[in-house]
PyMOL commands that place a pseudoatom at each C-alpha (Angstrom):
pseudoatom trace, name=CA, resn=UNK, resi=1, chain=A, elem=C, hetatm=0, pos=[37.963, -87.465, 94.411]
pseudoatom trace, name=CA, resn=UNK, resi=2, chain=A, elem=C, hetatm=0, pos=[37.296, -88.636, 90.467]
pseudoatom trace, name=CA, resn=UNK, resi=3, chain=A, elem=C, hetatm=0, pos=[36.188, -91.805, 92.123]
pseudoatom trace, name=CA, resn=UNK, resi=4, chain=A, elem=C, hetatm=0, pos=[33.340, -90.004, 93.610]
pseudoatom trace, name=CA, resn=UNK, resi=5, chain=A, elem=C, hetatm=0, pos=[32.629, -87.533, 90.788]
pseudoatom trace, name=CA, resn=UNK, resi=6, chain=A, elem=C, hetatm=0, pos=[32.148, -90.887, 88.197]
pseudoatom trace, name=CA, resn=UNK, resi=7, chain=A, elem=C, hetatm=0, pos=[30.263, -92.813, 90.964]
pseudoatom trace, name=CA, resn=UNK, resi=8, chain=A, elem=C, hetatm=0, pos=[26.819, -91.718, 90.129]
pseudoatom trace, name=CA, resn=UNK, resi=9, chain=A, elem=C, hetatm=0, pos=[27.698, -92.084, 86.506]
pseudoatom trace, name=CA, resn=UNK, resi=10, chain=A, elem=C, hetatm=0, pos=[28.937, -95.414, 86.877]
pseudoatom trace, name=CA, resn=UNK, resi=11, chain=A, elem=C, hetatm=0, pos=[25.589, -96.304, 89.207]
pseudoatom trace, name=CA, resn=UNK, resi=12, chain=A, elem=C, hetatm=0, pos=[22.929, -95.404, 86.409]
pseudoatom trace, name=CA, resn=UNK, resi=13, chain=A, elem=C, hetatm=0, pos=[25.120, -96.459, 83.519]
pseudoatom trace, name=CA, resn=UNK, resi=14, chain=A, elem=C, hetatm=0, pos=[24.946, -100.406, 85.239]
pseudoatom trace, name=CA, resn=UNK, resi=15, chain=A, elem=C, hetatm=0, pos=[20.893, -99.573, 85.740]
pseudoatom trace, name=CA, resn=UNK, resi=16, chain=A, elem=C, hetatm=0, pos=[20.407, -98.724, 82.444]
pseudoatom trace, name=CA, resn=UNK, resi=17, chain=A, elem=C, hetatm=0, pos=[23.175, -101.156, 81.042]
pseudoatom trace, name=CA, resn=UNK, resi=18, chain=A, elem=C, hetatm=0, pos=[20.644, -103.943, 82.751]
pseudoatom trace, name=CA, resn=UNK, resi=19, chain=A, elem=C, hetatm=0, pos=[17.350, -102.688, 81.585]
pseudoatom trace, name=CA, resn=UNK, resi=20, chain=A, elem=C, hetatm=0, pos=[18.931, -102.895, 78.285]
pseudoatom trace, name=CA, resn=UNK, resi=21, chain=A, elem=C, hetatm=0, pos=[20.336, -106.862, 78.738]
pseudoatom trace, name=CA, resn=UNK, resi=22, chain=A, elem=C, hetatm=0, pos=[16.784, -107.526, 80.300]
pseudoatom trace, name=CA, resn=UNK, resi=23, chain=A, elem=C, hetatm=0, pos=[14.517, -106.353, 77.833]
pseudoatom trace, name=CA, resn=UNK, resi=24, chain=A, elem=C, hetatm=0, pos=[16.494, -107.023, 74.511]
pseudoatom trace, name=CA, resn=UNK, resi=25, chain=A, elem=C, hetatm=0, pos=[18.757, -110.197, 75.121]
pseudoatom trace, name=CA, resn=UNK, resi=26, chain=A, elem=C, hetatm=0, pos=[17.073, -113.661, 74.213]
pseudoatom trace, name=CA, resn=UNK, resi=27, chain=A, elem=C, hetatm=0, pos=[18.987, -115.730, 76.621]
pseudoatom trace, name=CA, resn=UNK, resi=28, chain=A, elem=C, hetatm=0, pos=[19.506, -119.959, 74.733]
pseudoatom trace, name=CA, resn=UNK, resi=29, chain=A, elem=C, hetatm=0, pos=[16.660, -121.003, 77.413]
pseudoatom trace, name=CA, resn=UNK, resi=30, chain=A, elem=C, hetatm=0, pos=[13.913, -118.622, 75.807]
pseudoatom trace, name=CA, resn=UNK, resi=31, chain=A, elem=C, hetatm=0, pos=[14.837, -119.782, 72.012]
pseudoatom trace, name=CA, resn=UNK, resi=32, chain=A, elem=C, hetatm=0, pos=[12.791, -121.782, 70.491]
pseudoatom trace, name=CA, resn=UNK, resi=33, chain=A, elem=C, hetatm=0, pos=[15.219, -122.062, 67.112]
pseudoatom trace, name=CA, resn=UNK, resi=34, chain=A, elem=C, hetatm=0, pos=[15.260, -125.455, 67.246]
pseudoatom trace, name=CA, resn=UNK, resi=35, chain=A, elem=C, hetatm=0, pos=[11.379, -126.049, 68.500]
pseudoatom trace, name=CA, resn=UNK, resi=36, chain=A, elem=C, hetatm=0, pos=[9.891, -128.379, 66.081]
pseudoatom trace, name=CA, resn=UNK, resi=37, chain=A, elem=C, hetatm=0, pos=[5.972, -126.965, 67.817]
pseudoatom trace, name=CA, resn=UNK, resi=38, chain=A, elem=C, hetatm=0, pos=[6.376, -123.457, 65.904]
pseudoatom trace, name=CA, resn=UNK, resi=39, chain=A, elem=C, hetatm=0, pos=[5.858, -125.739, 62.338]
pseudoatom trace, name=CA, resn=UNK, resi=40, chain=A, elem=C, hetatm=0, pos=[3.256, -128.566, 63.610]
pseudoatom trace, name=CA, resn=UNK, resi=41, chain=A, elem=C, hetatm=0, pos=[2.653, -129.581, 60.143]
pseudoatom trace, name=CA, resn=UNK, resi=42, chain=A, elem=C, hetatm=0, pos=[5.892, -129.743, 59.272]
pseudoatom trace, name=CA, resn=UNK, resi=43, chain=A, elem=C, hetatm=0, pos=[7.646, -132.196, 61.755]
pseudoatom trace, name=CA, resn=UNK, resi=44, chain=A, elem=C, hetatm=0, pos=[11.012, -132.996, 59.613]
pseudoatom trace, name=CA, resn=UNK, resi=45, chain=A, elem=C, hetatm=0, pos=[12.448, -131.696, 57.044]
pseudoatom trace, name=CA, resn=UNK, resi=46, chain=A, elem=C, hetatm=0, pos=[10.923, -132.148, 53.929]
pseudoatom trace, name=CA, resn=UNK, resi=47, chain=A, elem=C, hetatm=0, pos=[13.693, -131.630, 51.141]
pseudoatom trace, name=CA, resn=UNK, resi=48, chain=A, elem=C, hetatm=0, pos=[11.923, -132.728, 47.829]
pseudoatom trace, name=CA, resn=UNK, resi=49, chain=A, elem=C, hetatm=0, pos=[9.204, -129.511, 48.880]
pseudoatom trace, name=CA, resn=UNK, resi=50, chain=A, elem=C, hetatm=0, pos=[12.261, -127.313, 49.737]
pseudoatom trace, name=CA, resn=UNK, resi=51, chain=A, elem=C, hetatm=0, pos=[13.511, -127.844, 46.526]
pseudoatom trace, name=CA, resn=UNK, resi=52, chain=A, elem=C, hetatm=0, pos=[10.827, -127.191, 45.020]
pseudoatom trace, name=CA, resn=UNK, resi=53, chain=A, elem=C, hetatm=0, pos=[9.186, -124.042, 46.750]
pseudoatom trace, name=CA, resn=UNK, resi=54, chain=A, elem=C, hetatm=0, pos=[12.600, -122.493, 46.375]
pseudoatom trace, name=CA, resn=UNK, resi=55, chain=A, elem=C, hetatm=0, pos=[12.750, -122.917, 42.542]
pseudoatom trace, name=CA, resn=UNK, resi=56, chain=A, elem=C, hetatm=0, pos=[9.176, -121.536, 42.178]
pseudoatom trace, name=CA, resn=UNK, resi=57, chain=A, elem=C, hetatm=0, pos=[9.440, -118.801, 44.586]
pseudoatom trace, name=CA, resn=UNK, resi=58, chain=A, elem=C, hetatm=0, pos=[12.825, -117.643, 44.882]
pseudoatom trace, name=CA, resn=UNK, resi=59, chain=A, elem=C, hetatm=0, pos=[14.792, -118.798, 41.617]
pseudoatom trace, name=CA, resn=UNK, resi=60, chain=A, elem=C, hetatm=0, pos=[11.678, -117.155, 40.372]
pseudoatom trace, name=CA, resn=UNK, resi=61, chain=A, elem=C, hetatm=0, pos=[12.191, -113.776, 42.128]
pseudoatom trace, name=CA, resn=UNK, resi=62, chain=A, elem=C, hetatm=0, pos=[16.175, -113.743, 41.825]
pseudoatom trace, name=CA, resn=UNK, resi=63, chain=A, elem=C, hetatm=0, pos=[15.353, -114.550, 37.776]
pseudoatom trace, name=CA, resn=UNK, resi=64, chain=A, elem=C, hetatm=0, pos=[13.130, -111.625, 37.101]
pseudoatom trace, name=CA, resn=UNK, resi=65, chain=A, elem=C, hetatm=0, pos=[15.623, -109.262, 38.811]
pseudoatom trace, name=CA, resn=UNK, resi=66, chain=A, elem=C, hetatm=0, pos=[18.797, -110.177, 36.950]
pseudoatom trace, name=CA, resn=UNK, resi=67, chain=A, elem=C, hetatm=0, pos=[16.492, -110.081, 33.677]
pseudoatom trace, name=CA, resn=UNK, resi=68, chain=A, elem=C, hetatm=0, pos=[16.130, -106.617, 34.781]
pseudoatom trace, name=CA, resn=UNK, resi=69, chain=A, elem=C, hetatm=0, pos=[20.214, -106.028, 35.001]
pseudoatom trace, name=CA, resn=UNK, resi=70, chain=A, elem=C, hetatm=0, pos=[22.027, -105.927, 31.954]
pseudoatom trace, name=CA, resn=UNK, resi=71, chain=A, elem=C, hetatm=0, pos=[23.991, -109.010, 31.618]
pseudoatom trace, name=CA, resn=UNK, resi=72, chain=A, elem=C, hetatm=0, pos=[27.154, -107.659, 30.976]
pseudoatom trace, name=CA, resn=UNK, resi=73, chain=A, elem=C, hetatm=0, pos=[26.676, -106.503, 34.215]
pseudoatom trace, name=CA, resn=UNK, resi=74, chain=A, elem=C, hetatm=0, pos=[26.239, -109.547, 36.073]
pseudoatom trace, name=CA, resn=UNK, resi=75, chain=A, elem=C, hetatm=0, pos=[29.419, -109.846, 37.264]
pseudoatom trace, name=CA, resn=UNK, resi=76, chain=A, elem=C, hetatm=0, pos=[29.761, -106.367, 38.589]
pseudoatom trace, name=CA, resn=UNK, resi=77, chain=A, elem=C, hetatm=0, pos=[28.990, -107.163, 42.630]
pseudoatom trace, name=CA, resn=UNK, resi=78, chain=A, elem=C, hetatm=0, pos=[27.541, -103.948, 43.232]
pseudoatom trace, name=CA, resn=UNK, resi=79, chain=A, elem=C, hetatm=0, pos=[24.854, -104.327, 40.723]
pseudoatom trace, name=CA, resn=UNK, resi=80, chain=A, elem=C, hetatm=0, pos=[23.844, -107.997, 41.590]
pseudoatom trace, name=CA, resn=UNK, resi=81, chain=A, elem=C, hetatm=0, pos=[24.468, -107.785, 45.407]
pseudoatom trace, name=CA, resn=UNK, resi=82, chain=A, elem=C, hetatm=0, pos=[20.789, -107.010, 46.167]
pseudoatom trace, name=CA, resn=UNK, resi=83, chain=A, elem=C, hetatm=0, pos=[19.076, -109.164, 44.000]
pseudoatom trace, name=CA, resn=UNK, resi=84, chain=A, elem=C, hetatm=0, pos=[21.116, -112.122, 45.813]
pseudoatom trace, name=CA, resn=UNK, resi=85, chain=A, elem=C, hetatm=0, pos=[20.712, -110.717, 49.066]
pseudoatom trace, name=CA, resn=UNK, resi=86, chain=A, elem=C, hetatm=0, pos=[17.132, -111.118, 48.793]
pseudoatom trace, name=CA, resn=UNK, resi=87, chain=A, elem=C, hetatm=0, pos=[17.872, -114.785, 47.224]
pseudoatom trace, name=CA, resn=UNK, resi=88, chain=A, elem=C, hetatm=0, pos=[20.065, -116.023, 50.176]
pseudoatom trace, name=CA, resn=UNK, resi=89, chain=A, elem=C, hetatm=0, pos=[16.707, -114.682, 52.297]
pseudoatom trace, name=CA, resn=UNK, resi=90, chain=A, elem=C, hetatm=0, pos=[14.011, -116.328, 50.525]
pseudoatom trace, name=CA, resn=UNK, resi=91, chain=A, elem=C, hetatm=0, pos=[16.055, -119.231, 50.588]
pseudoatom trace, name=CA, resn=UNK, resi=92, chain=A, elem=C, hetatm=0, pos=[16.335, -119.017, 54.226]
pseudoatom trace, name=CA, resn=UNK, resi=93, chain=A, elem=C, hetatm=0, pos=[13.132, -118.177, 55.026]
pseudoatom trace, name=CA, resn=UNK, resi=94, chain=A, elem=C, hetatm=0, pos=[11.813, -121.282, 53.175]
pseudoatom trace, name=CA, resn=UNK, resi=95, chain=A, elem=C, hetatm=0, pos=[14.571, -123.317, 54.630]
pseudoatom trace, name=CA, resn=UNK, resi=96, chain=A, elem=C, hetatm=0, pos=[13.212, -122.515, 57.990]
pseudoatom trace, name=CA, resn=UNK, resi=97, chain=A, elem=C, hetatm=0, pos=[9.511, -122.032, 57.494]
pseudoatom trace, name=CA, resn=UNK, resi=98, chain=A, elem=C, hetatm=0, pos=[9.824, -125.930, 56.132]
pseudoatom trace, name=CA, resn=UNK, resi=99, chain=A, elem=C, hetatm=0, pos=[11.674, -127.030, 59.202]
pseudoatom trace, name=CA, resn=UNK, resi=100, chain=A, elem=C, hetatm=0, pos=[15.099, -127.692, 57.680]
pseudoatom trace, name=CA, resn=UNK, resi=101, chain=A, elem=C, hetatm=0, pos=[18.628, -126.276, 58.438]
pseudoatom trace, name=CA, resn=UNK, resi=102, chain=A, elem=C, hetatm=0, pos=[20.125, -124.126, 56.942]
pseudoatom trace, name=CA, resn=UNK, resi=103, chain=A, elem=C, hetatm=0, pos=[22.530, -124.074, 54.641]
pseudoatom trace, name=CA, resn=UNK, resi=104, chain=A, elem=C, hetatm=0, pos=[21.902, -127.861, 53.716]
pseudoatom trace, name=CA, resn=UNK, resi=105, chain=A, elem=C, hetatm=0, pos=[22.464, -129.803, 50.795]
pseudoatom trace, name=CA, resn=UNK, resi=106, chain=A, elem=C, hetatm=0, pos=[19.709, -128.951, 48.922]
pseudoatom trace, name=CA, resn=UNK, resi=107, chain=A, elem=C, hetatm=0, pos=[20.639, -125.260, 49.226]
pseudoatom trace, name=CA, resn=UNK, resi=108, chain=A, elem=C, hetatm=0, pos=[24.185, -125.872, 48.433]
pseudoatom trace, name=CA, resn=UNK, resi=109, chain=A, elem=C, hetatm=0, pos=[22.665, -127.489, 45.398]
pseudoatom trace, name=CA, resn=UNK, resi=110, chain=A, elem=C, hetatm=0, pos=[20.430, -124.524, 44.401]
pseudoatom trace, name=CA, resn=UNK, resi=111, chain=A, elem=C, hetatm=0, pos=[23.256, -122.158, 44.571]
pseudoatom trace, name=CA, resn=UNK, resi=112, chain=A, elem=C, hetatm=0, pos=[25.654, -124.048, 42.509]
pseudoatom trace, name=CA, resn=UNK, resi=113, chain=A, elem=C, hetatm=0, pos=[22.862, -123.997, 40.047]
pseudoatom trace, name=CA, resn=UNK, resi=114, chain=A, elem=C, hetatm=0, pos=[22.393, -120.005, 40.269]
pseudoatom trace, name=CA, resn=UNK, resi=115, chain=A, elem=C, hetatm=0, pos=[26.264, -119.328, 40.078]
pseudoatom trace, name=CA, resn=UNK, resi=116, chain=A, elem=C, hetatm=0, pos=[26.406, -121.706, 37.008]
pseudoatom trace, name=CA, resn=UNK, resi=117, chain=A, elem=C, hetatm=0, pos=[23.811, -119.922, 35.468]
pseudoatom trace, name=CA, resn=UNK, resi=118, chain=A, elem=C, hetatm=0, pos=[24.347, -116.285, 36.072]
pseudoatom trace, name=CA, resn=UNK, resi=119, chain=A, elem=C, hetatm=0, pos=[28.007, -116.074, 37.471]
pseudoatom trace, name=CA, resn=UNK, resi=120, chain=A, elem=C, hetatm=0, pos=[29.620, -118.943, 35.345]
pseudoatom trace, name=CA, resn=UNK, resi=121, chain=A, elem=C, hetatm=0, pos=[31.477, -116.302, 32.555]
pseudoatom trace, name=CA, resn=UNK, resi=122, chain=A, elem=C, hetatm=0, pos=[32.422, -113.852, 35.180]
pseudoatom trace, name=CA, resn=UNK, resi=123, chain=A, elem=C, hetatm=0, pos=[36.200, -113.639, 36.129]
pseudoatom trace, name=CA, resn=UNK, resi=124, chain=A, elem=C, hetatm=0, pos=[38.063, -114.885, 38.694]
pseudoatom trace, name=CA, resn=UNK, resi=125, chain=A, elem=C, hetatm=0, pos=[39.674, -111.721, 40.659]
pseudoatom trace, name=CA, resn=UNK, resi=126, chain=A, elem=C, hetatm=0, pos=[42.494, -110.905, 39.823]
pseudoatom trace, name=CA, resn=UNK, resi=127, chain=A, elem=C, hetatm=0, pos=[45.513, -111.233, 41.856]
pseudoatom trace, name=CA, resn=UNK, resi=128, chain=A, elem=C, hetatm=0, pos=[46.902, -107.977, 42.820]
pseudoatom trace, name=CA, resn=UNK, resi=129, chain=A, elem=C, hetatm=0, pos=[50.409, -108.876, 43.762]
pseudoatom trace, name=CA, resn=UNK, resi=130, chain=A, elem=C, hetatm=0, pos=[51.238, -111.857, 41.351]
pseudoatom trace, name=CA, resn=UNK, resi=131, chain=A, elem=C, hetatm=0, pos=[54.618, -114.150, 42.175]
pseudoatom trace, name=CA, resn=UNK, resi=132, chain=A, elem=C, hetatm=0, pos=[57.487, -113.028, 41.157]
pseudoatom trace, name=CA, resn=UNK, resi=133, chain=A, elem=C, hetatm=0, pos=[59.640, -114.938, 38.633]
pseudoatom trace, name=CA, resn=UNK, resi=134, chain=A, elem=C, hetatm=0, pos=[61.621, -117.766, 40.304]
pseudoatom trace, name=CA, resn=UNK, resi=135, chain=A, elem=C, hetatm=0, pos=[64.969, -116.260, 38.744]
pseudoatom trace, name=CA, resn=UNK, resi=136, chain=A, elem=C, hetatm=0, pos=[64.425, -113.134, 41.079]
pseudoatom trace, name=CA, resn=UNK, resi=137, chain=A, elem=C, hetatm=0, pos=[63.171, -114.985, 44.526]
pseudoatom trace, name=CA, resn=UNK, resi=138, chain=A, elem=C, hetatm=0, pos=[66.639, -117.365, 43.549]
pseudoatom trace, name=CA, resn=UNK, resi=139, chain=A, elem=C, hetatm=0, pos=[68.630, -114.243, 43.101]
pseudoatom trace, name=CA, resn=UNK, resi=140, chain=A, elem=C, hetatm=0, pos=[67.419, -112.277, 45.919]
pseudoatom trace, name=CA, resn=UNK, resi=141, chain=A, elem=C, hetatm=0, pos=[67.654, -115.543, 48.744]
pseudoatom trace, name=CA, resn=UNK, resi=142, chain=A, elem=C, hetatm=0, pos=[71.164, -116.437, 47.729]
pseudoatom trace, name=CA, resn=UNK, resi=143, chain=A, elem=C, hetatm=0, pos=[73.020, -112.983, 47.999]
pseudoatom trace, name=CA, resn=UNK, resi=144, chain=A, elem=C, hetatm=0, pos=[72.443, -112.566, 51.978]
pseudoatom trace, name=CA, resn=UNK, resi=145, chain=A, elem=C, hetatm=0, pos=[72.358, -116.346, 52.522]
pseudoatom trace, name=CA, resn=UNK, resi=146, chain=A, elem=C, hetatm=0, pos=[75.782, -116.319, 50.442]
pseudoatom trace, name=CA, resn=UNK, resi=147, chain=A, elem=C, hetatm=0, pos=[76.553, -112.981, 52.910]
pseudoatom trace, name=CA, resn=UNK, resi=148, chain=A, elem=C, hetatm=0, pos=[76.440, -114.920, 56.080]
pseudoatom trace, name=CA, resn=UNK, resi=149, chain=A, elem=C, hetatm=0, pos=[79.419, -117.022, 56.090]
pseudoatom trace, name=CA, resn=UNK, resi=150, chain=A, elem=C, hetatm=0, pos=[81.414, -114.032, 55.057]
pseudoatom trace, name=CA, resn=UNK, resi=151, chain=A, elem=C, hetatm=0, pos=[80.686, -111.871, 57.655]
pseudoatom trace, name=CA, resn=UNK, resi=152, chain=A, elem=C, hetatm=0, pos=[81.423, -114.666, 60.231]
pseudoatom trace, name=CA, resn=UNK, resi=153, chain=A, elem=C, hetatm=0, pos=[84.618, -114.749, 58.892]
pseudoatom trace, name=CA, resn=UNK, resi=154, chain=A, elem=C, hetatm=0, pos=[84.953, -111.313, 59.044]
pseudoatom trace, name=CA, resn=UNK, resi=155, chain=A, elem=C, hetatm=0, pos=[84.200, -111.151, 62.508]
pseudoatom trace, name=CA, resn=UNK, resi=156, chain=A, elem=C, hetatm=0, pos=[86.529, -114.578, 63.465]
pseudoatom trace, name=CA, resn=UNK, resi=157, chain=A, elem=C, hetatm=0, pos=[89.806, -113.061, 61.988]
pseudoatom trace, name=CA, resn=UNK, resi=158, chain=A, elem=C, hetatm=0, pos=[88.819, -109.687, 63.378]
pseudoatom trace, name=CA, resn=UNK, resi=159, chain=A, elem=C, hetatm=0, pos=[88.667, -111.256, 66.644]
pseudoatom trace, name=CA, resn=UNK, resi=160, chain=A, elem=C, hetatm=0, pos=[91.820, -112.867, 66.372]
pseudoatom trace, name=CA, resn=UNK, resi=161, chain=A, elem=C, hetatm=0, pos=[93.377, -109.207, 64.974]
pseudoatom trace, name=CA, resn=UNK, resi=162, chain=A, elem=C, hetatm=0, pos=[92.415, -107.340, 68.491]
pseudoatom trace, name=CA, resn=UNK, resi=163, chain=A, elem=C, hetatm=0, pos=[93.587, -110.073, 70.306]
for i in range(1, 163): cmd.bond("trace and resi %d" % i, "trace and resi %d" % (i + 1))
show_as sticks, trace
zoom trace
């Protein structure tokens, strides 16, 4: 009976389910991520113009926008997590529009080179549950491992005492 009640629900959720998968999937065969035709002039990746186009343009950009943030504030993530957003996307952008993948060296590069900059005096996190002293984890492993072979004993002779 509930079969029959959810049947016609069931029916147009699978049509609509495969309008959906038809008109916004891109299926690997209709990708061209990996077409070197979409950048003619750019056949292979050109890494000395990468490096270059991403100083100019987006060490440029990121630059101006941390000038803009205090710097004692640099190392607070919620104030600098835009400003490298839109790095990391410039960066890509480039990346691809020069025919390149990314990440790739010259990125990895580039980034070291913006966290030594602007990131270099911040903190490591801190841990939040440090180890505790060796004397304690000593302490606190011997007592029940020291337990065991009394108890067996325990058990043995009152074994032997019902018997």
């Amino acid at each position: 009976m509930i079969f029959l009640l959810l049947f016609p629900v069931l029916v147009l959720g699978e049509i609509q389910l495969q309008s959906n998968v038809s008109s916004d999937v891109t299926f690997e065969d209709n990708e061209s991520f990996q077409d070197q035709e979409s950048f003619p002039v750019f056949r292979h990746c050109n890494e000395s113009l990468l490096e270059h186009v991403s100083y100019i343009m987006c060490w440029n950009l990121f630059h101006s926008e941390m000038i803009d943030i205090n710097k004692e504030l640099w190392c607070e993530w919620d104030q600098v997590i835009r400003p490298y957003n839109e790095l990391t996307k410039c960066i890509e952008t480039w990346t691809t529009n020069l025919g390149c993948y990314f990440p790739n060296q010259v990125v990895q590069d580039f980034f070291i080179q913006i966290h030594s900059s602007f990131f270099q005096a911040c903190p490591e996190e801190e841990q939040l549950f440090p180890d505790a002293p060796s004397g304690v984890v000593l302490t606190l492993t011997l007592i029940p491992v020291s337990l065991i072979p009394v108890l067996v004993f325990l058990v043995v002779w009152k074994s032997k005492i019902c018997d």
